[in-house]
Backbone bond lengths (Angstrom), bond angles and torsions (degrees), N, CA, C in turn:
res aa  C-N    CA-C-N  psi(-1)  N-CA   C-N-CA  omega(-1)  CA-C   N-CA-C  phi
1 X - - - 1.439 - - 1.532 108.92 -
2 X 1.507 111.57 138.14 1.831 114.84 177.26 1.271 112.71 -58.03
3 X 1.056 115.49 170.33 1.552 102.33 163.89 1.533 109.80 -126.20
4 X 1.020 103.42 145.33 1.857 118.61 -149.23 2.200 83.25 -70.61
5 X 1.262 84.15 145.26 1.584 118.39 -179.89 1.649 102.73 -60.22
6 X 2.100 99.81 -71.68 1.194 151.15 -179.31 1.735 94.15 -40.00
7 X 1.685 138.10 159.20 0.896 134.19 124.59 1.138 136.96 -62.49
8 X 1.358 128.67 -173.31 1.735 116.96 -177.37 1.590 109.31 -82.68
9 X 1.283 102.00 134.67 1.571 128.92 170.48 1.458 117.41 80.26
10 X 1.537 108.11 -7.16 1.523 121.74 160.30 2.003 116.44 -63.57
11 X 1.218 120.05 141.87 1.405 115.60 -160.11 1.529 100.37 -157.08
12 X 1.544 111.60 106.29 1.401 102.41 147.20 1.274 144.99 -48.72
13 X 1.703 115.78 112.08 1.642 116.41 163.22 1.401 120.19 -104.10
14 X 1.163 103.67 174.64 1.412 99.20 -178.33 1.959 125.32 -55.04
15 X 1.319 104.70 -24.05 1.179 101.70 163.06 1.230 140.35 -119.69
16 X 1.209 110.39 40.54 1.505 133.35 -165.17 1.076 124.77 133.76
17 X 1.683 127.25 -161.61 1.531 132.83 165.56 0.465 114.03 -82.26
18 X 1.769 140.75 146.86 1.114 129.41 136.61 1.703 120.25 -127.54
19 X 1.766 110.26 159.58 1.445 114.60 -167.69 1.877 91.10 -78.04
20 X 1.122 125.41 144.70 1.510 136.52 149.36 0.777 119.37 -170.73
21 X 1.613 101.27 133.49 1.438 137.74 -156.02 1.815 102.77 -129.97
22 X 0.972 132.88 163.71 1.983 154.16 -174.74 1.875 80.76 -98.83
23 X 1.161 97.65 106.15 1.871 113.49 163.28 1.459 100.21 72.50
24 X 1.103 120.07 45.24 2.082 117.77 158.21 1.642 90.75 -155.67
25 X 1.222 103.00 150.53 1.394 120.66 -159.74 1.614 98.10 -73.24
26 X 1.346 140.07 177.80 1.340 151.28 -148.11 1.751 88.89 -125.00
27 X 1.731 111.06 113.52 1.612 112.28 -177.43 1.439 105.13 -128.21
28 X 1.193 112.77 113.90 1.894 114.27 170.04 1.801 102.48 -63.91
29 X 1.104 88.76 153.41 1.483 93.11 179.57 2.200 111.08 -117.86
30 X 0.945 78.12 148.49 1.886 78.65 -138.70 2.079 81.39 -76.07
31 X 1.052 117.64 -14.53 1.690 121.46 -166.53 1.591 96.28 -97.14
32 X 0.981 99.39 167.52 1.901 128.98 176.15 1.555 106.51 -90.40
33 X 1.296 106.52 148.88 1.498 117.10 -161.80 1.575 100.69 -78.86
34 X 1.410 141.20 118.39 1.050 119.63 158.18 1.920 104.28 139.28
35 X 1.518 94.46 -28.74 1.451 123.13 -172.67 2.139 98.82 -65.47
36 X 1.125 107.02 166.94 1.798 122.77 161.17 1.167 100.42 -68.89
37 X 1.544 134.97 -50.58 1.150 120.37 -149.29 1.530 105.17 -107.81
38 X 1.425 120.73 19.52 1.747 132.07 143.48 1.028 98.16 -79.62
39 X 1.373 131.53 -54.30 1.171 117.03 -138.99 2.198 101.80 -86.81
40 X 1.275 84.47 -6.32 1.923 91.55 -179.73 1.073 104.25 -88.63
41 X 1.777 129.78 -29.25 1.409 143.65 -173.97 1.516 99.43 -60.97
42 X 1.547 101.56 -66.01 1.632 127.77 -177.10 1.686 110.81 -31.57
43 X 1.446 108.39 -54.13 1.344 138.16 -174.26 1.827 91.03 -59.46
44 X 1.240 100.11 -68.32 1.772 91.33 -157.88 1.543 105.32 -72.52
45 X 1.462 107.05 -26.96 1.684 79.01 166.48 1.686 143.33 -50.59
46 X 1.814 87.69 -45.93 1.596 107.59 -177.18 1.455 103.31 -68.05
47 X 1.296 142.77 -6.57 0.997 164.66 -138.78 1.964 116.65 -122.91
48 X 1.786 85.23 -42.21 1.675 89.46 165.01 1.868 96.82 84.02
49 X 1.344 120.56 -7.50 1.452 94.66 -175.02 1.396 122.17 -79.52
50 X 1.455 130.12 6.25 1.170 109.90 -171.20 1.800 99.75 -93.78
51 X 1.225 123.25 -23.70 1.248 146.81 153.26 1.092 113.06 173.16
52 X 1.813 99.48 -161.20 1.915 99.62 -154.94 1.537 94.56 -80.03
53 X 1.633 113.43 173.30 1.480 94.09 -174.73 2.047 80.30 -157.22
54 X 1.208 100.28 63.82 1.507 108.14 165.93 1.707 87.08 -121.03
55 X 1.649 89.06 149.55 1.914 103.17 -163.02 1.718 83.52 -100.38
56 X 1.224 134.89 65.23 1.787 117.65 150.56 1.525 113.14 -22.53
57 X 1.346 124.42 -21.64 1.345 83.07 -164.54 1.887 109.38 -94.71
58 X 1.608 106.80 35.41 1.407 112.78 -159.98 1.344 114.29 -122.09
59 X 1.284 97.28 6.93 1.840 126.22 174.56 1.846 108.99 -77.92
60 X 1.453 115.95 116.91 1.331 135.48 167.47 1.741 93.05 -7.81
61 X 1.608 106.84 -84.07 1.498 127.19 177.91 1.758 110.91 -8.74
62 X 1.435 98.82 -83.96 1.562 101.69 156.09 1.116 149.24 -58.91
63 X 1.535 110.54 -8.33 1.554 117.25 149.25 1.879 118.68 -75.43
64 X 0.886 83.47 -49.03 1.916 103.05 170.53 1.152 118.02 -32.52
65 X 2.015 114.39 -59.76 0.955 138.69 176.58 1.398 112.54 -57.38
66 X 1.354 118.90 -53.57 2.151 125.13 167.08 0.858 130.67 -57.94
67 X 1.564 113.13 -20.30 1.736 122.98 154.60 1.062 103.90 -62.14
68 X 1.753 126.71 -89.68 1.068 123.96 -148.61 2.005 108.74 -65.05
69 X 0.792 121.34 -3.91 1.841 114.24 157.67 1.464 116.97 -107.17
70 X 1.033 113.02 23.43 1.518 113.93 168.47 1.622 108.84 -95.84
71 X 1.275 112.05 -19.71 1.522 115.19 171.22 2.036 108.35 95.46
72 X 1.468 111.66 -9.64 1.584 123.76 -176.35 1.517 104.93 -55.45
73 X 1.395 109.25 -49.22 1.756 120.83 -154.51 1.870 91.70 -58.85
74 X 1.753 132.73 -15.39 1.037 132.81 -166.54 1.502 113.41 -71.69
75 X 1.350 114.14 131.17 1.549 107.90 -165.33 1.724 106.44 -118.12
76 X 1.106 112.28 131.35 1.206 135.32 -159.11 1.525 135.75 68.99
């Protein structure tokens, strides 16, 4: 197996980088791969300081909740 270029959970798209991670929201990173100021970006993400970056709104609960006020669950 290669071994990835990229650090972990960093991912080329077509228009740049981006950070993604399973439960933290999806963040392009505005710097070039390789630079200080990725690698300070990189840092404060895994780090949590720019804020929290778990997606609540991706919890069963809150899906549950958008069904039943969307008016669909109504039968007939």
């Amino acid at each position: 197996m290669a071994k990835r270029e990229l650090p972990k959970h960093v991912y080329r798209q077509r228009n740049g980088l981006y950070f993604q991670r399973r439960g933290w929201a999806s963040q392009k990173f505005e710097h070039e791969f390789g630079t200080p100021e990725f690698w300070k970006e990189y840092a404060d993400i895994l780090s949590l300081k720019d804020k929290p970056r778990v997606v609540t709104s991706r919890i069963f609960h809150a899906l549950m909740l958008l069904y039943l006020s969307s008016g669909r669950n109504q039968v007939g």
